[in-house]
C-alpha positions in Angstrom: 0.0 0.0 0.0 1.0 3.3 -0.7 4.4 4.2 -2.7 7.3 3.0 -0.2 7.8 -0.8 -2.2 10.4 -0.3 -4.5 13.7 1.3 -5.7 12.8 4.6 -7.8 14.0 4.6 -11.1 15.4 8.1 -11.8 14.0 9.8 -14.8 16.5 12.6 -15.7 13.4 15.4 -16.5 15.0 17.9 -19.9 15.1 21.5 -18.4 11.8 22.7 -20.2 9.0 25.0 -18.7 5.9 23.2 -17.4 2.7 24.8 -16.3 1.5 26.8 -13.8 1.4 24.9 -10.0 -1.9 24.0 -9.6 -3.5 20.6 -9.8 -5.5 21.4 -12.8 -2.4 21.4 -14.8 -0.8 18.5 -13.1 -2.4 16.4 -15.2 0.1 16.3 -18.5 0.0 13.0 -20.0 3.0 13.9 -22.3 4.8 14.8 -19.0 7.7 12.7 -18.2 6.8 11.0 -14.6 8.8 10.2 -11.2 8.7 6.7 -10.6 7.4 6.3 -6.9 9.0 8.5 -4.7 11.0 6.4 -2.0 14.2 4.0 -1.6 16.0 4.6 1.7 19.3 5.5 -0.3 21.3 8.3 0.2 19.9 11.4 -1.8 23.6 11.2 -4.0 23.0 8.0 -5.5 19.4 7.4 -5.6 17.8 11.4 -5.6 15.1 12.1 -8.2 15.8 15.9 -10.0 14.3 18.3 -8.4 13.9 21.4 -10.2 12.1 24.8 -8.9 8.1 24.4 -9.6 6.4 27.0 -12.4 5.3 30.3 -11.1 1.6 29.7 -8.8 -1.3 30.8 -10.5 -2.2 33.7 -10.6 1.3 35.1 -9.9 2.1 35.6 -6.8 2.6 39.6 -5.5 6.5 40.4 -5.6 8.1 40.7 -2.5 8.3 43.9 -0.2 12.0 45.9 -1.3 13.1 45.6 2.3 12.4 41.5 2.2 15.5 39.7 1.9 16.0 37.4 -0.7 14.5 33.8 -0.7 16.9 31.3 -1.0 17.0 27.7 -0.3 17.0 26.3 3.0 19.4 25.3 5.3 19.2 21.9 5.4 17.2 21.6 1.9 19.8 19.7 0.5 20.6 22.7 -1.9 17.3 22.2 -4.3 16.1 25.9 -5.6 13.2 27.3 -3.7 9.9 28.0 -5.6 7.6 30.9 -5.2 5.3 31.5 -2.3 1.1 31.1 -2.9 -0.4 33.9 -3.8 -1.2 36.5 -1.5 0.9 34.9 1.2 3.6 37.1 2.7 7.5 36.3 1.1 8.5 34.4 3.3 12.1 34.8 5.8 15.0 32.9 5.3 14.8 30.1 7.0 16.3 30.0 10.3 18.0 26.9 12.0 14.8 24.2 13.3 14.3 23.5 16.5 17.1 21.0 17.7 15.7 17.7 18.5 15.6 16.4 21.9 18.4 14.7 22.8 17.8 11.7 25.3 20.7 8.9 26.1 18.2 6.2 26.5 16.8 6.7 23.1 17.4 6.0 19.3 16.1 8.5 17.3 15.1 6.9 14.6 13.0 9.8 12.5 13.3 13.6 12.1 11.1 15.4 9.5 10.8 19.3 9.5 8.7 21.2 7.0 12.3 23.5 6.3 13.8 20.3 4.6 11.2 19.3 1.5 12.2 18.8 -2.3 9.5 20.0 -4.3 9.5 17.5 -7.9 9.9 19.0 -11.1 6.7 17.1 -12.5 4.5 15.6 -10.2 3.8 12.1 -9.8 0.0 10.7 -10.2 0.0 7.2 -8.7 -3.2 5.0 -8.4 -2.6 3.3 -5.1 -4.7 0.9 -3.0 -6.2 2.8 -0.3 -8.5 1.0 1.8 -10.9 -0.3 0.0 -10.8 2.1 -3.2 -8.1 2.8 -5.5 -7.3 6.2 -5.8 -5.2 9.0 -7.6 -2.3 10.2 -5.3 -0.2 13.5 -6.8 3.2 13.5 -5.0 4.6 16.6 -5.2 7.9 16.6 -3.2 9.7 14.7 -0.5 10.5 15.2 2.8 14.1 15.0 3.8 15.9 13.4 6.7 18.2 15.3 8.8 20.9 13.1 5.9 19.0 14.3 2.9 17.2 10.6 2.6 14.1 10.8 1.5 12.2 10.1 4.5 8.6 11.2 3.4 6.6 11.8 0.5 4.0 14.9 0.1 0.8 13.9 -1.2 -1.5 16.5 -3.1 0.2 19.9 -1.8 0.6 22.3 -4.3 4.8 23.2 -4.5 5.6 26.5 -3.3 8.2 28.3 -1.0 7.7 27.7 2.4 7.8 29.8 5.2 9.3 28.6 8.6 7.4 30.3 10.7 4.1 28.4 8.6 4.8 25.2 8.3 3.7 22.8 5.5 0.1 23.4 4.9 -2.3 19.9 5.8 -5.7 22.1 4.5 -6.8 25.1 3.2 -6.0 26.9 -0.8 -2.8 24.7 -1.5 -4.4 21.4 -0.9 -6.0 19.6 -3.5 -6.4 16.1 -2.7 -10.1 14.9 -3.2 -11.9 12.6 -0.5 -15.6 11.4 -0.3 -16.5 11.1 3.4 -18.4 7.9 4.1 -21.2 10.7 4.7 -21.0 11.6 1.0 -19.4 14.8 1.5 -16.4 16.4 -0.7 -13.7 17.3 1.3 -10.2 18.1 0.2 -6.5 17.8 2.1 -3.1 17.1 1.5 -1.4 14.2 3.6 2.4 13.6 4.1 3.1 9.5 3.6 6.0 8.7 6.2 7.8 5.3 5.4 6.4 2.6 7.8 9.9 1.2 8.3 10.4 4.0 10.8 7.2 3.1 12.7 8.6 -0.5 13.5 10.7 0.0 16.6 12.2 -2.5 18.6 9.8 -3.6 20.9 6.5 -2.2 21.8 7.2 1.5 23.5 7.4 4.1 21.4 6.9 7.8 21.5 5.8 10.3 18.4 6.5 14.0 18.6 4.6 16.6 16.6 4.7 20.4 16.1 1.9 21.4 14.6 0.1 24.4 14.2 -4.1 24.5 14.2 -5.9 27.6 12.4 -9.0 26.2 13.0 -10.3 23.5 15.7 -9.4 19.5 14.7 -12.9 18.3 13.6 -14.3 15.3 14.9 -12.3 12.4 12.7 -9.9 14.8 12.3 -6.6 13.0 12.2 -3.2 14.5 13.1 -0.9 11.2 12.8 -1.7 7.6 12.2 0.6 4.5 11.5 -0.5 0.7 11.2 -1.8 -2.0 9.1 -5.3 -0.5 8.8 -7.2 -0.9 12.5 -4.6 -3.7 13.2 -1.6 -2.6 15.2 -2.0 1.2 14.6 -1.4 4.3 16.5 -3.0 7.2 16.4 -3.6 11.0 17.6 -6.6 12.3 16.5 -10.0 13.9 18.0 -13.3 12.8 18.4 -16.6 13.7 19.5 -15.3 16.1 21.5 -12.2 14.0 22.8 -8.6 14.4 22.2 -7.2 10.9 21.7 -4.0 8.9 21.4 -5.5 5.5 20.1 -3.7 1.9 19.6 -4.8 -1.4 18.8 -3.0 -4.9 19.2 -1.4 -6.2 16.2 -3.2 -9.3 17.0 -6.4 -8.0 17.1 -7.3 -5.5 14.2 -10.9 -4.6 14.5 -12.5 -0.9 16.0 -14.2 -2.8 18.6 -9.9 -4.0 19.7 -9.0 -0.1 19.9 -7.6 0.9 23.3 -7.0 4.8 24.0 -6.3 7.2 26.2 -8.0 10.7 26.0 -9.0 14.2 27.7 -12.0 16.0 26.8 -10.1 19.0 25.2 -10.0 21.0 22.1 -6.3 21.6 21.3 -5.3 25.6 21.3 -5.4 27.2 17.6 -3.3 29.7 16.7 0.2 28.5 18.0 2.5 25.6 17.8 1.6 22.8 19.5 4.1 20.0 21.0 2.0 16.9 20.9 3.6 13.7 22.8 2.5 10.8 22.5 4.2 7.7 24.8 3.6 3.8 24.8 5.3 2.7 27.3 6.8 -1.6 26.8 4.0 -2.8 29.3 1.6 -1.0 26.8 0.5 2.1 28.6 -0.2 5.0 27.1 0.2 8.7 27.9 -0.6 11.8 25.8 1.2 15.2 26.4 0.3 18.5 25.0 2.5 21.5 25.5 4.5 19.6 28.0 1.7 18.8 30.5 0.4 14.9 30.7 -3.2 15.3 29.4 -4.2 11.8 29.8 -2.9 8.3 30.7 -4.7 4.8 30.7 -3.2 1.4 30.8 -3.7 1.1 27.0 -2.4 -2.2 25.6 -1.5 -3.2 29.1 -5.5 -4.2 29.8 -5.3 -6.3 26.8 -4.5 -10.3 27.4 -1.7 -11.5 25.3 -1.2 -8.5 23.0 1.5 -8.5 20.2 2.7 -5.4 18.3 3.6 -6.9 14.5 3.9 -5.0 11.7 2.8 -1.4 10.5 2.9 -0.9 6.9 1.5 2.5 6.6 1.6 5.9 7.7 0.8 9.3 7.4 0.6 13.0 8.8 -2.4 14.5 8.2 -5.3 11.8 7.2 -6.7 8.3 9.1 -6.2 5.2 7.4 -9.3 5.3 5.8 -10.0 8.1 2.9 -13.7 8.2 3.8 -13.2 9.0 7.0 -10.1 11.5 6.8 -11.3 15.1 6.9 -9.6 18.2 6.8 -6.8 19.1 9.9 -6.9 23.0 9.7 -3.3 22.1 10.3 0.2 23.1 9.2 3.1 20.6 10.1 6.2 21.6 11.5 7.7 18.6 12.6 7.6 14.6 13.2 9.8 12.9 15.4 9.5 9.1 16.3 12.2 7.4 19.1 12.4 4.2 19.7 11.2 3.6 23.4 9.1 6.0 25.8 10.1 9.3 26.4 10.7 10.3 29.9 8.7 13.8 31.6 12.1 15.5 31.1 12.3 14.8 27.7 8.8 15.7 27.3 9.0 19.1 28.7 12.4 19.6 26.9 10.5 19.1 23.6 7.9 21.9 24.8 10.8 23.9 25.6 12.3 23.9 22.2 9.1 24.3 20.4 8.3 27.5 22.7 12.0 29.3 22.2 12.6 28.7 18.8 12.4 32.4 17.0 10.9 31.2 14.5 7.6 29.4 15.6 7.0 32.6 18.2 4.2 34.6 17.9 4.2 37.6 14.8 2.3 40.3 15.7 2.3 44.3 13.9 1.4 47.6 14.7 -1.6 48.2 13.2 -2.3 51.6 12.5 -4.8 54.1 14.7 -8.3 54.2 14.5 -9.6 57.5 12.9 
């Protein structure tokens, strides 16, 4: 499922113009195509050419004469920037993330941040299993690794220049993925697909940090992470019916009525960065942190008689397993981090900490001008 299977074949692209950014014009069947987007090898010997995306639709305004210039990122791997959205503010050059936390009891086995992506030359349209249903999937960059590895791939997102202090949009104007809720409604998002290899710790504890920023409140089925083999084996943050959850079921189980969770009757905060924690402890407890506070704790997989944790084979940032019940975040993603083994309240706080200091995920705010 999905596009993590096989070794990529690279398809050197001829420098030529393509169309404008938006999804409309993705669709060029004369259009030389990525094959899918992810191998695990180092971005020198296995990298797809990434090129800077066509100007967005309608063009977007040019920057203010006191904005500095936009270059690439930091840690972008040296791929050209491409414009902002239209009507979005240029953005800053991008400052150092925050550094991840640091804990001698843990391997760190993922980092994503929304200031290391690759936008592709010419997307990719992939029919994938998904589900039930087969579906059109338009990657339109990866995420990198802090070693330049492809380490995720960005589903239906239209390419443009992000800033830091924004984050990589889940919802809203440069989204474009379409979903039919199993309530026949249209919804559209954009997902990041994480590679599931990274999801498969050693044992059973594991923890998954996320920065992420709402602009509007996480709508009931809203999902913020997921990773599993459909209900089988998955964790999950997400909210419903007016409860903030960090879910999990066995690996040998794999229905909903198997789901264990752990929860707090909460909206999370819009408007700022979160640092969202989630812990499973080896015994199979579970703990979910927000903003460096414990939220919620239950004994999880622990009440559950002989459970095994097998194999995940999926995962993503930004939609639930299931396309007819993934709805829009309101989200922007900053970051993803998974360890292998449960975080300790130090840790946990520390993460908080980082998220809070960093210069570039503070508050903005102007001076507006006086009433008359």
């Amino acid at each position: 499922m999905g596009c993590f299977g096989s070794k990529p074949k690279v398809a050197r692209l001829p420098m030529v113009p393509v169309g404008p950014a938006y999804p409309a014009h993705y669709k060029q069947a004369a259009q030389p195509q990525h094959a899918p987007a992810f191998s695990h090898q180092p971005a020198t010997t296995s990298a797809p050419v990434y090129y800077p995306p066509p100007p967005a639709y309608p063009p977007a305004p040019a920057p203010a004469p006191s904005a500095p210039p936009m270059g690439p990122g930091p840690a972008a791997g040296g791929y050209p920037a491409p414009p902002p959205l239209p009507a979005v503010v240029p953005p800053r050059a991008a400052p150092p993330p925050p550094a991840p936390i640091k804990s001698a009891n843990l391997r760190h086995v993922l980092g994503l941040d929304a200031t290391r992506v690759g936008w592709l030359a010419a997307p990719d349209a992939n029919k994938v299993q998904d589900y039930t249903k087969r579906r059109e999937v338009m990657h339109t960059g990866h995420m990198l690794d802090a070693h330049g590895d492809r380490a995720g791939v960005i589903c239906d997102i239209t390419p443009h220049a992000i800033d830091p202090a924004e984050g990589l949009p889940l919802s809203g104007k440069a989204t474009f993925g379409s979903y039919v809720t199993d309530d026949h409604e249209p919804v559209t998002l954009g997902c990041v697909e994480v590679s599931p290899k990274f999801l498969n710790v050693s044992g059973v504890a594991i923890t998954v940090a996320l920065r992420v920023r709402l602009n509007a409140k996480l709508p009931t089925e809203g999902c913020l992470f997921y990773a599993g083999d459909g209900w089988r084996n998955h964790i999950s943050i997400k909210h419903y019916r007016g409860l903030t959850l960090f879910e999990a079921c066995p690996g040998n189980g794999g229905a909903w009525e198997d789901r264990v969770e752990c929860g707090a009757k909460m909206d999370l905060e819009t408007g700022k960065v979160l640092s969202i924690v989630a812990v499973m402890e080896e015994n199979g407890t579970m703990a979910l942190h927000v903003d460096g506070v414990r939220v919620a704790h239950s004994n999880g997989l622990a009440d559950v008689e002989g459970f095994k944790i097998t194999q995940r084979n999926e995962a993503w940032v930004g939609r639930w397993m299931r396309p007819d019940q993934s709805l829009p975040t309101n989200a922007h993603f900053f970051s993803l981090d998974v360890f292998d083994g449960a975080m300790g309240e130090d840790d946990i706080r520390a993460h908080h900490a980082a998220t809070v200091n960093a210069p570039e995920l503070k508050p903005k705010y102007v001076d507006p001008p006086p009433l008359r």
